[in-house]
N, C-alpha and C positions, 0 to 999 in steps of 0.2 A: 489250149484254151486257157481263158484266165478271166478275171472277175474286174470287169470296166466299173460297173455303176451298181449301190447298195442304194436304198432308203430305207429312212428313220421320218417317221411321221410327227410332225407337230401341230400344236395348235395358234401359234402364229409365226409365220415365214419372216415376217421383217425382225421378232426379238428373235428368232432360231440365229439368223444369218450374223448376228452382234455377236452373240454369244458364238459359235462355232468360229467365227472370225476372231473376235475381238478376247477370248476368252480362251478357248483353243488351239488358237493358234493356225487354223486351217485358212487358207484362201479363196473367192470368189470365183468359181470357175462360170459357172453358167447362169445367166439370168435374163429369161425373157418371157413374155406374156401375150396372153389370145385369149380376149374377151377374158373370164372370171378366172379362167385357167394360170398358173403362174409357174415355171419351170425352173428349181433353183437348186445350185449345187456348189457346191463348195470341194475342195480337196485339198490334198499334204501341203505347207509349204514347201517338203522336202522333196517332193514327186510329184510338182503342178501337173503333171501328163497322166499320173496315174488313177487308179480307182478315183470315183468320184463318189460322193454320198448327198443322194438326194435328198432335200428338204421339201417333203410333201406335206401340203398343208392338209389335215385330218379331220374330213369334213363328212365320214363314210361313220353312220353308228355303228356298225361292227367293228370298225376298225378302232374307234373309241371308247369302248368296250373291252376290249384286247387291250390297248392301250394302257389304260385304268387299270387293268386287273395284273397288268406284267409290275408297272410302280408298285404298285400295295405289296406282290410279292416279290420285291425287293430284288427284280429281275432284269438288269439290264438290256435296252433296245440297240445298245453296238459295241463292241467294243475295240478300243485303239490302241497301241502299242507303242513304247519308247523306250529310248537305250538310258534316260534316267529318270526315272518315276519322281521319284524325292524333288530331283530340282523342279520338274513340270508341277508336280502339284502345291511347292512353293508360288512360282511363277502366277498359275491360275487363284491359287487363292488369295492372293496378292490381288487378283483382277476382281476379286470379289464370289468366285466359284463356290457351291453350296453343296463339300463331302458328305456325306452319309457315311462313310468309312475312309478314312485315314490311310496311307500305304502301312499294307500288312502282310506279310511273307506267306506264302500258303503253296505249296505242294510245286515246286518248279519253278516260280517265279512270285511277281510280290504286285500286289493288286490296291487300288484305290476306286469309290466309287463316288459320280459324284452326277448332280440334279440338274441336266440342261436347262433350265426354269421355261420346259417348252413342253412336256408333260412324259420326259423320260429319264431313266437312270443311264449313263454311261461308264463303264468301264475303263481305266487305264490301266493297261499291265507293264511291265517287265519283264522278260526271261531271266531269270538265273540259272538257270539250269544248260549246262551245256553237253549236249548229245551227239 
């Protein structure tokens, strides 16, 4: 068994899909629509075939509620993984990407975090640690 398709809720699919693209670095995998409905996914440039990460647009109060309350406590909605942190978060903040935390070394590996401007905090890790 393995893990095809995540989502990450936003509250707009066309700045989500810029940023995750354009900022990210991840590519367009799926985009299509039925009536108000819009199905949109993006994944790795480096494993176009792999997991896919939904961009659901966040139109459910509960769900924006949840939402809200993960941001404020400074709780990331995914987190994504690279073999060099430093350069990635040069690169992104060069794109104009909005850290909340800087890469900082913590317990195994080294962590950056940073504000999809689509109402969630993401994650970039590093492993250091080799086991």
């Amino acid at each position: 068994m393995k893990i095809k398709l995540t989502s990450v809720y936003v509250d707009d699919q066309e700045k989500a899909l810029r940023f995750y693209t354009d900022v990210l670095g991840f590519v367009k995998k799926s985009d299509f629509s039925q009536g108000p409905f819009r199905w949109l996914t993006v994944a790795s440039a480096e494993d176009a075939n792999g997991s896919e990460l939904q961009l659901a647009l966040n139109n459910n109060p509960a769900a924006k509620a949840w939402q809200q309350a993960q941001f404020q406590q400074n709780q990331p909605a995914a987190m994504f993984f690279t073999d060099n942190l430093q350069s990635d978060y040069e690169r992104m903040k060069a794109k104009g990407a909005e850290f909340t935390m800087p890469p900082t070394d913590v317990t195994a590996s080294k962590i950056a975090m940073l504000n999809d401007t689509c109402g969630n905090l993401i994650q970039i890790s590093q492993l250091t640690w080799q086991g």
